[in-house]
C-alpha positions, 0 to 999 in steps of 0.5 A: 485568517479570512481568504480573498479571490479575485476569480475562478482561478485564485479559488480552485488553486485555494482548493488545491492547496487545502486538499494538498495539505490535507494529504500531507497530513495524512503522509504523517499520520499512522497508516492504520488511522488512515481511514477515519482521519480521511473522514475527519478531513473530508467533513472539514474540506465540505464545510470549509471549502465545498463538497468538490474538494472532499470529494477530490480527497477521496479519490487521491488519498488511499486508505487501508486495504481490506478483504474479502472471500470470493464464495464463487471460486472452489477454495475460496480466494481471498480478494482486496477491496479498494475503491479500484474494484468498488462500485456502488456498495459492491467490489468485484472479485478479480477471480470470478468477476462477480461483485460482494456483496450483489448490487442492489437494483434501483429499488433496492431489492437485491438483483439475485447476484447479477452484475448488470449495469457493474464495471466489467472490462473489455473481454481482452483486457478481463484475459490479461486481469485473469492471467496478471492475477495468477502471476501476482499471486505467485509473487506474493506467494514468494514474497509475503509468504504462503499464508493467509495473512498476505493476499493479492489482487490486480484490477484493470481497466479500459481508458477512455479512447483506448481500447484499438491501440490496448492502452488501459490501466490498473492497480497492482494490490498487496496487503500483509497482516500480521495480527497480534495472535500471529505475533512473535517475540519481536513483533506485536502485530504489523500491516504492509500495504502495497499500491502500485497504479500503472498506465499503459499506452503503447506506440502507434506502430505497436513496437514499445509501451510506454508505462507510468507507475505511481506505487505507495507503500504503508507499513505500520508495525508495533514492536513487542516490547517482551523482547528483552526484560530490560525493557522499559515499560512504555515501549508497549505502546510504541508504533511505528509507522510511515508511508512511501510514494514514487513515481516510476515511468520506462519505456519498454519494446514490445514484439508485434505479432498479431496475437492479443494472448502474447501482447497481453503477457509481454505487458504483465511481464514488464509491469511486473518487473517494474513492481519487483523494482520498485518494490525492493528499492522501497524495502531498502528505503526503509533502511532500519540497520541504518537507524541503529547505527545512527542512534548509537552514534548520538547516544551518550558516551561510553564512559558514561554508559558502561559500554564499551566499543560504541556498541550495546550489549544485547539485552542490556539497557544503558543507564545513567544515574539510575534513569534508563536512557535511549527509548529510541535507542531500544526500539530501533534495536528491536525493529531490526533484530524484527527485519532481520529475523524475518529476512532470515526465516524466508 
């Protein structure tokens, strides 16, 4: 259908619809797909619309965390790379501030590791990264578990205008791997991403803060279909996966007294505090218990299971003449005892 528009305004709410619905689409689609369907949507918002609107789609969608090591530091740490510690071809390392690979100069030789004319953030607010880096790591550490397969990272940033009041911004960055190698007799192999933007501005008189929060949540996670040898075999391929968005915003006080170190450290603490509930309120939305319960109640009666009670005997595939029934059933059954056996192991 061919669209039509009378000016400048009809075209850029064109745009903005066909870039919100490109991002929708990538609200349903696996997580780990993320990145060459934002390609794929990219190309079509250049060609369709113009090379703004693909641009724009960059900047708003998130695709999968990766990682990198930081040679710079003793024991080499692990960092997060994302647009948010991009420039260029490089990503800054929030440990040693130093960018992977080195920049390139303008001739295309390398700069021999110098970060010359690279973001780097005002020397009070590079005091806070150090510090918010160490006492995130502690968090995912407690969290996600102590190994390699969690890592962390927190980049922060001066806005524009707000360096005399220390209002800045940053990204709050969490990635959980697990690969099939590491996989257990529940879980195939699955990957957490946690995304949580802030925006600080704290009041003129310095008294409170006020904190804005947009934090995105993706997990995507293949059950292991061996759990059981009543499984049905096309579970092997079943992947299940989504991703939450929210919005937080509080107002919190801050004690003045002079000194950038404590202001700085009342910061992290009440963004943490923020992360932590915005975190487990989003693990309690997943709610995959409920799922069970739901499944059970819709599935076919028990006098034409077998089963007694509404319940399924662990282990045990319900049936109906012969034909194995409630894939669904199965898979959530899996996902759960999944959960609930990791809970139960921290």
């Amino acid at each position: 259908m061919a669209e039509t528009s009378s000016g400048g305004g009809g075209a850029d709410a064109s745009r903005e619809e066909k870039v919100a619905s490109c991002l929708n689409i990538l609200r349903r689609t696996p997580p780990q797909d993320s990145e060459e369907n934002i390609t794929g949507l990219a190309a079509i918002l250049a060609q369709s619309v113009d090379e703004d609107a693909s641009e724009e789609l960059y900047q708003r969608a998130d695709p999968p965390l990766g990682h990198a090591v930081d040679t710079n530091t003793a024991d080499k740490k692990a960092f997060i790379i994302s647009d948010y510690n991009r420039d260029g071809d490089s990503y800054r390392s929030p440990w040693s501030n130093a960018y992977y690979p080195p920049p390139r100069a303008a001739n295309g030789e390398d700069e021999g590791g110098g970060d010359e004319g690279t973001f780097q953030p005002s020397p009070w607010l590079r005091q806070i990264e150090m510090n918010a880096n160490e006492l995130f790591d502690s968090y995912r550490s407690l969290y996600y578990g102590s190994d390699d397969a969690s890592v962390s990272s927190v980049y922060l940033w001066d806005t524009d205008g707000a360096t005399g009041n220390g209002g800045f911004a940053g990204a709050f960055l969490i990635k959980k791997e697990i690969k099939e190698e590491d996989g257990d007799r529940y879980l195939k192999r699955g990957l957490w991403n946690s995304i949580h933007v802030v925006e600080v501005a704290p009041s003129s008189e310095g008294r409170t803060a006020s904190y804005g929060m947009t934090t995105t949540i993706s997990l995507s996670m293949d059950p292991n279909a061996s759990t059981s040898e009543a499984q049905i075999r096309d579970t092997d391929s079943t992947n299940v996966a989504g991703t939450i968005t929210r919005r937080t915003e509080r107002v919190c006080p801050l004690t003045p007294t002079g000194d950038s170190h404590s202001l700085g450290s009342q910061h992290i603490a009440n963004i943490g505090s923020m992360i932590e509930d915005a975190e487990i309120r989003s693990m309690d939305s997943l709610n995959i218990q409920k799922t069970r319960y739901v499944i059970d109640s819709i599935r076919s009666s028990a006098s034409d299971s077998g089963v007694t009670g509404g319940g399924m005997p662990k282990g045990a595939a319900v049936r109906k003449g012969g034909v194995a029934l409630s894939n669904q059933h199965k898979v959530a059954t899996m996902l759960t005892e999944a959960v609930l056996a990791r809970q139960g192991n921290k």
